[in-house]
C-alpha positions in Angstrom: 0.0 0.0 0.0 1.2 3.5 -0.6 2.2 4.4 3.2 0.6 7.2 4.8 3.4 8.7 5.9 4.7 9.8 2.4 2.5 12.9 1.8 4.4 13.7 -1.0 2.9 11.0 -2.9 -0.2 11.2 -1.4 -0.7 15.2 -2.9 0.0 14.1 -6.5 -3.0 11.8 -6.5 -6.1 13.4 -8.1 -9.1 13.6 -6.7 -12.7 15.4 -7.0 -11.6 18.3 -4.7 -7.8 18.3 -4.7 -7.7 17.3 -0.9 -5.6 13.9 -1.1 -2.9 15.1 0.8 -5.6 15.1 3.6 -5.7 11.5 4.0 -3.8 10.0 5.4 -4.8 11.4 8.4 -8.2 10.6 8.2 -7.2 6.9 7.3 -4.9 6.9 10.3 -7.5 8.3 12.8 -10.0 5.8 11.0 -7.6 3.0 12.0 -7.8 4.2 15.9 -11.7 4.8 15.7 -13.6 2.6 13.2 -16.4 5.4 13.5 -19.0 4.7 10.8 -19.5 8.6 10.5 -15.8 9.1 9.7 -16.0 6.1 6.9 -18.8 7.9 5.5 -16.7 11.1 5.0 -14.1 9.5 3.5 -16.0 7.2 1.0 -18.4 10.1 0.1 -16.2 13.6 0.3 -12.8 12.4 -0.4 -12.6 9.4 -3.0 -15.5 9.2 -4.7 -17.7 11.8 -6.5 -21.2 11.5 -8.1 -19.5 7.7 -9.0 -16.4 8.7 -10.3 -13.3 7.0 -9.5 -10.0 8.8 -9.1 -6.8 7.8 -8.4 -6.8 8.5 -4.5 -9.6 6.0 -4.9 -8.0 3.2 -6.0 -5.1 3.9 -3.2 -7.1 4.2 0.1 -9.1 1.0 -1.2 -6.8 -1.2 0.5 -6.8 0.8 3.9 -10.8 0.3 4.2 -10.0 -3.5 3.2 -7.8 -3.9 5.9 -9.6 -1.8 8.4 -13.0 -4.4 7.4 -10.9 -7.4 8.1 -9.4 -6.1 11.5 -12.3 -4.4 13.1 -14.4 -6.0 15.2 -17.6 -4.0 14.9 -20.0 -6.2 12.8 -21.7 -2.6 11.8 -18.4 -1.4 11.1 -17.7 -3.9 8.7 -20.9 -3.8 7.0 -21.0 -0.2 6.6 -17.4 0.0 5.5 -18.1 -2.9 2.9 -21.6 -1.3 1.5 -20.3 2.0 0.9 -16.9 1.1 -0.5 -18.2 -1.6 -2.9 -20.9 1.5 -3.8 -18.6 3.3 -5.1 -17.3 0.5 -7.6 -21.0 -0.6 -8.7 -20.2 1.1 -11.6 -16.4 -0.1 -12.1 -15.1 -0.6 -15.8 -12.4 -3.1 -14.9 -8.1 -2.7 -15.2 -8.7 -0.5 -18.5 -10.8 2.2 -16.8 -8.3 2.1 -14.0 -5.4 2.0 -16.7 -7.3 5.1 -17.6 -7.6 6.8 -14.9 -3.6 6.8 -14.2 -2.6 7.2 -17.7 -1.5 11.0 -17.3 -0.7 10.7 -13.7 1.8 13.1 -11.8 2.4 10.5 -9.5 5.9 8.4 -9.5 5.7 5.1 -11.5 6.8 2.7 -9.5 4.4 4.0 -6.9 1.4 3.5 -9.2 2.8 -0.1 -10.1 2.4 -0.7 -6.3 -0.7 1.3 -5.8 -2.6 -0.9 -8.4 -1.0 -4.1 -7.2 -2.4 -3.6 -3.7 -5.5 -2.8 -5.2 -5.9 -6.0 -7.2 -4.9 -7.8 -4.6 -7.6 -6.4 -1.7 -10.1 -6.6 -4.1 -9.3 -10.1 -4.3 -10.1 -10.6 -0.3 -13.8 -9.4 -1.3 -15.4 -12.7 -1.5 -14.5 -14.2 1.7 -16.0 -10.8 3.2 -18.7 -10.8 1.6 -19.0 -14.6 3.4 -18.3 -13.6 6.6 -21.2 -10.7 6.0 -23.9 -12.6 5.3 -25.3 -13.4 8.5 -25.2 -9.7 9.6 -27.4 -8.5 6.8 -30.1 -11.0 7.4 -31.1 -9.1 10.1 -31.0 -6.1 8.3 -34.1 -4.0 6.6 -34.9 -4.4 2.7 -32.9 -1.3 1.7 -29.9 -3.2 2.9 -30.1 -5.7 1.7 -30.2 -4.5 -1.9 -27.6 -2.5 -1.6 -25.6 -5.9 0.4 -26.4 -7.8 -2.9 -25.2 -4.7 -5.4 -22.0 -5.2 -2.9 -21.8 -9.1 -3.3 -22.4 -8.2 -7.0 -19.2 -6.2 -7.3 -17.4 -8.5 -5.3 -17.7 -11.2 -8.2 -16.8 -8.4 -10.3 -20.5 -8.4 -11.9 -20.4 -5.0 -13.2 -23.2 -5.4 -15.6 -25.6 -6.5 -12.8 -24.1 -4.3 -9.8 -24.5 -0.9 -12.5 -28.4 -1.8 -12.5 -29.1 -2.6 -9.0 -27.3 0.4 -8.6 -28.6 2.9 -10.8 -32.4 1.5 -10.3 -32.4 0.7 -6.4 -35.5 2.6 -6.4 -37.2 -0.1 -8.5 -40.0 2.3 -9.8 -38.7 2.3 -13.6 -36.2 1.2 -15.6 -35.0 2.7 -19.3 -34.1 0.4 -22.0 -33.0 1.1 -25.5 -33.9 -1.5 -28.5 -31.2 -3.3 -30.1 -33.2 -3.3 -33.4 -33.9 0.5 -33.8 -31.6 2.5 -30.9 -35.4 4.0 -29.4 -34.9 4.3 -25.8 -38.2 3.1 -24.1 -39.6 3.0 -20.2 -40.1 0.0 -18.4 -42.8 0.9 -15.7 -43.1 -1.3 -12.2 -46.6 -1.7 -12.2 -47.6 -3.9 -9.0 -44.0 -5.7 -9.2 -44.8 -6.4 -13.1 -42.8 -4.5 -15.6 -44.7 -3.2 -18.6 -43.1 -1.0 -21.6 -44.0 2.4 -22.8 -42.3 4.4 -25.8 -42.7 7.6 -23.0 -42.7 8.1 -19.7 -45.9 7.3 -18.2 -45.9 9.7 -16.0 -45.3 12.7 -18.6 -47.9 10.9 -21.8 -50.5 9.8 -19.6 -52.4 8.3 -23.3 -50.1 6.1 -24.7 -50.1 2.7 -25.8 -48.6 -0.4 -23.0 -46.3 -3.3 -24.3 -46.3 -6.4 -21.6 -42.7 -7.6 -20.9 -43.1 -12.0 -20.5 -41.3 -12.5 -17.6 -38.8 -15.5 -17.7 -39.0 -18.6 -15.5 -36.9 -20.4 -13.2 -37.2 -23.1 -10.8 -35.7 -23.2 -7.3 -33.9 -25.6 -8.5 -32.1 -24.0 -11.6 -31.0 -21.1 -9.0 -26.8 -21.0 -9.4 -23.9 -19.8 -7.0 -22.1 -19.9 -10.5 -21.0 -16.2 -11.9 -20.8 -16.0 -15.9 -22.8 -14.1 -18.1 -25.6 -16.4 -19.0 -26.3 -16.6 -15.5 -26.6 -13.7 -14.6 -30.2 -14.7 -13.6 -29.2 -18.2 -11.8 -26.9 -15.9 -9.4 -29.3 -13.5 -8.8 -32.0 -15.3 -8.3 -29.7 -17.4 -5.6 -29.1 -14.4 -3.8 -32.7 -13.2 -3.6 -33.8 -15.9 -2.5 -30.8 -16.7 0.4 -30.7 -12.8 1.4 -34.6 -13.3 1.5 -34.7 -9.8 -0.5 -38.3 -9.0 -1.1 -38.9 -6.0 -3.5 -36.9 -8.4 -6.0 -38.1 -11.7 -6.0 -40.7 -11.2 -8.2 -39.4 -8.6 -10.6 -36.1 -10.5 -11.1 -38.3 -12.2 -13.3 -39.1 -9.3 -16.0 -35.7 -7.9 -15.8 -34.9 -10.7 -17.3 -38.1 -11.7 -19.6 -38.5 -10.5 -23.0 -41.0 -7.2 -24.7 -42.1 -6.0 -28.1 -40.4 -2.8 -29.2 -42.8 -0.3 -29.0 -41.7 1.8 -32.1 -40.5 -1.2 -34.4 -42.0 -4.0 -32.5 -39.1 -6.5 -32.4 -38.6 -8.5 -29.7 -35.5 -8.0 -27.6 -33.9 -9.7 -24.0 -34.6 -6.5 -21.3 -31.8 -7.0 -19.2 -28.7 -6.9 -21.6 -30.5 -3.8 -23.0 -31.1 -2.1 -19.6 -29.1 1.6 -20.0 
């Protein structure tokens, strides 16, 4: 990890608001504390911004990694892990962090090591996200979405984590057809996605497209992570995080509708904007 104690380095990270040289301190007096407020501060003011990543980001990661594993505050560590994997839901990978440092003032061995530590915290995220579980069963609904965005980005999910993420409000969702590039609404309705060309709640007289929602047995439900099942693994965790305001819509996010401008048929999910 980049040690706190080399300010130097610290200041030539960017950041949202220029303040990087600022924290190492915080991070130090997090270490003595583990106050939730502080984390907050830290997650929210200093490394992240409106969900973008900066290179300070990518260099206190490890510290909040660390600080999950050693404290012994259950809320603690779930806070810590929630916000910090919030602020990845929307995470491009090594080339958007490859991106990020490209025109970096920092020295270059310094951002060979900051990356490394990275990678390797980010590897530790599974076996937290384990050791979690328990302590978000217990937990309210809004928690527990945001618990399975976490466990999403954990398993470096991006393309389900971005959606949770951007829609935890569950109220609408906006598409775009494959066939024709028209972006379209899909309106919760009673935990039952229909389509409209326009928001419903702007062109109150428009025509409604049903989305067929796809099936799944219990049994098809899948702890295994790649693309095509996307669905199996959600589903999983829906149902083992008993998570509610999903387990019936999971089903249309991932069902099929009509395009309401050139009516071909088209997969919602992979479409999802």
């Amino acid at each position: 990890m980049l040690p706190l104690t080399e300010i130097s380095e610290w200041k030539k990270l960017d950041s949202a608001f220029n303040n990087s040289d600022e924290i190492p301190e915080l991070i130090q007096k997090l270490s003595e504390t583990f106050d939730i407020d502080l984390m907050i501060e830290i997650t929210t003011e200093y490394i992240s911004h409106q969900m973008s990543l900066y290179e300070v980001t990518f260099a206190v990661f490890p510290y909040l990694i660390e600080l999950i594993e050693k404290a012994e505050d259950h809320e603690f560590k779930l806070e810590t892990f929630l916000y910090t994997m919030a602020i990845f839901s929307e995470y491009g990978g090594e080339g958007e962090m490859d991106s990020i440092f490209l025109n970096s003032k920092c020295d270059p061995e310094k951002i060979v090591e900051i990356k490394n530590t990275f990678n390797n915290s980010f590897g530790k995220l599974n076996q937290i996200a384990v050791m979690l579980e328990l302590d978000i069963l217990k937990k309210d609904e809004y928690d527990k979405r945001h618990f399975l965005t976490a466990l999403a980005v954990s398993n470096r999910i991006f393309e389900v984590s971005s959606v949770l993420w951007r829609y935890s409000e569950n109220e609408e969702y906006i598409c775009t057809c494959p066939s024709c590039g028209e972006s379209l609404t899909l309106w919760n309705e009673n935990d039952r996605l229909v389509q409209y060309k326009e928001d419903p709640v702007f062109v109150k007289d428009q025509e409604k497209f049903p989305v067929e929602p796809a099936t799944l047995s219990k049994a098809e439900y899948s702890k295994t992570i790649i693309s095509e099942k996307n669905y199996q693994w959600l589903s999983y965790y829906i149902d083992k995080l008993e998570v509610e305001s999903l387990r019936v819509i999971i089903n249309y996010l991932f069902g099929k509708t009509l395009c309401g401008y050139c009516r071909m048929e088209f997969a919602v999910f992979e479409n999802i904007e």
